[in-house]
N, C-alpha and C positions, 0 to 999 in steps of 0.2 A: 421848750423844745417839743418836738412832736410825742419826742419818746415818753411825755407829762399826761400825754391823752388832751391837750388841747385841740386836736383835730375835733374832737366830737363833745368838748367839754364848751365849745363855744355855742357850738349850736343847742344844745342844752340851756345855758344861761339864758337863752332866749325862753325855752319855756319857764324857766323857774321864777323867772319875774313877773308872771300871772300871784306867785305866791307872796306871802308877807312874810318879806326878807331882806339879808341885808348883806353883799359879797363885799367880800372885801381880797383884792389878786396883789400879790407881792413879787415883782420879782423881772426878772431883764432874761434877750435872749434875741431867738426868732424877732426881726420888724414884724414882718408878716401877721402873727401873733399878738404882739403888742398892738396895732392898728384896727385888730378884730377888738381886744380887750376896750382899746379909745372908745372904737364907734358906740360900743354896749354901753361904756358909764356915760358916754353922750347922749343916748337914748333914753337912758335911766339913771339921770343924776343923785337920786335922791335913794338907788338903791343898791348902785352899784363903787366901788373905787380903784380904779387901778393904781397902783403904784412905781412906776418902769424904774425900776431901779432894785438896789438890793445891800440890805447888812443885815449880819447876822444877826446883833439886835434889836431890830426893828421885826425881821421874820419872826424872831420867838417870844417879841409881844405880842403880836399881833395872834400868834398862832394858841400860848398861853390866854387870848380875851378872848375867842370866839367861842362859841357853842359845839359848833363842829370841823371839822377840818377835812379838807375833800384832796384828794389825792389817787387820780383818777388812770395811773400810768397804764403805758401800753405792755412795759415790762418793769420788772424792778427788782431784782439781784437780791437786797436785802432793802434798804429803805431804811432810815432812820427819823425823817418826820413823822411817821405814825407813830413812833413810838416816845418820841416827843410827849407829842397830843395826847396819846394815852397818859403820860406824867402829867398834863396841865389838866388834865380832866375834860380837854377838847376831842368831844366825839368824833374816831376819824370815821369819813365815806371814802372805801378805796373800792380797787379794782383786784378781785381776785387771783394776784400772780406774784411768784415769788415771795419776797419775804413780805407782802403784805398781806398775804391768805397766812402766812404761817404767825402771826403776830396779832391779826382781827376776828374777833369772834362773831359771827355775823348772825345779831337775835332772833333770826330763823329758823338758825342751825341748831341754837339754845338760850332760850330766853333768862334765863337761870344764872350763866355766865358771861351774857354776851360783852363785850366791850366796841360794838360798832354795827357798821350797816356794809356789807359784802356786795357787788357787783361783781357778773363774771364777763359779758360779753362788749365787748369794745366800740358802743355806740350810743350814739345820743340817747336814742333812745332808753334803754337799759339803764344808765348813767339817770336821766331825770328821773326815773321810777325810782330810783334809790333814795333818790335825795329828796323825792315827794314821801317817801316811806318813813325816811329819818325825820321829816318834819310832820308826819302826824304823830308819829311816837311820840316826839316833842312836847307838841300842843294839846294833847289828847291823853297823857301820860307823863304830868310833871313827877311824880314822884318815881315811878318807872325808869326815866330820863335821869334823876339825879342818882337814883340805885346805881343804873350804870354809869355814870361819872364814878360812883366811887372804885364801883371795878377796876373801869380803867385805870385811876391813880395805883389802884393798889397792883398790878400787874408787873412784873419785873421779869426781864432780861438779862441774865447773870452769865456768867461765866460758870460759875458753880453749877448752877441747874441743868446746862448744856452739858456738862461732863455726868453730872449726874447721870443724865437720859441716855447719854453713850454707852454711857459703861453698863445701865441695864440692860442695853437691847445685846451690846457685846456679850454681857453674861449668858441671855439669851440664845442668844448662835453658838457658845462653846456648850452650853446643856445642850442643846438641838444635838450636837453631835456627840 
């Protein structure tokens, strides 16, 4: 759907395939969409694969084999594929909003603990410099690149942790007063 950032995530694809790469799109929805995704692996058989269709274990092999995992939405509430990809050690590239700023640590902000690559503005543009950025990290920093793979694995979303941080900040505001 749109709400996935395929609006600007298609035209992108077009530049990415200057690079040496290999996409691989899982998933049903919008025709519209799907017919952009056709034309592209038509284009570029050999570097692109769509898949119009969708199981759940098919997405989380697919998403557990890749390198990185792109996740480009317009909005996103909480999001649970990145943090997936963080468990498979698949580097995700999102869009800085909602829970996926709150979940990606984006190795600009801090190279030290990053677990991904952050985009903030909703357009092609912005969107390919990310994913040129993730891929020289890549190619230019394998050992860098698997440092953060292990971050990401190690990363956890708890329940525990969340109450934890509550109840600090709670403490917080009842000393304040």
């Amino acid at each position: 759907t749109e709400q996935k950032g395929f609006g600007y995530l298609v035209p992108a694809i077009w530049g990415l395939m200057q690079h040496n790469v290999h996409l691989i799109v899982v998933g049903n929805g919008d025709p519209a969409i799907a017919d952009s995704l056709n034309q592209c692996m038509e284009q570029h058989p050999d570097k692109i694969v769509f898949y119009d269709g969708f199981t759940e274990k098919l997405a989380h092999k697919v998403e557990a084999g890749c390198d990185f995992f792109l996740m480009p939405s317009l909005f996103e509430p909480c999001g649970l594929n990145q943090m997936y990809s963080l468990a498979y050690g698949t580097i995700p590239i999102v869009r800085g909003v909602g829970g996926l700023k709150d979940t990606v640590i984006d190795r600009n902000d801090n190279p030290y603990i990053s677990t991904g690559f952050v985009f903030d503005l909703p357009d092609s543009t912005a969107l390919l410099s990310c994913m040129q950025r993730a891929l020289l990290f890549y190619y230019e920093s394998p050992a860098g690149f698997q440092e953060m793979r292990r971050r990401a694995m190690q990363t956890k979303f708890t329940w525990r942790e969340a109450a934890n941080n509550y109840m600090m900040l709670y403490e917080e505001m009842v000393d304040a007063f």
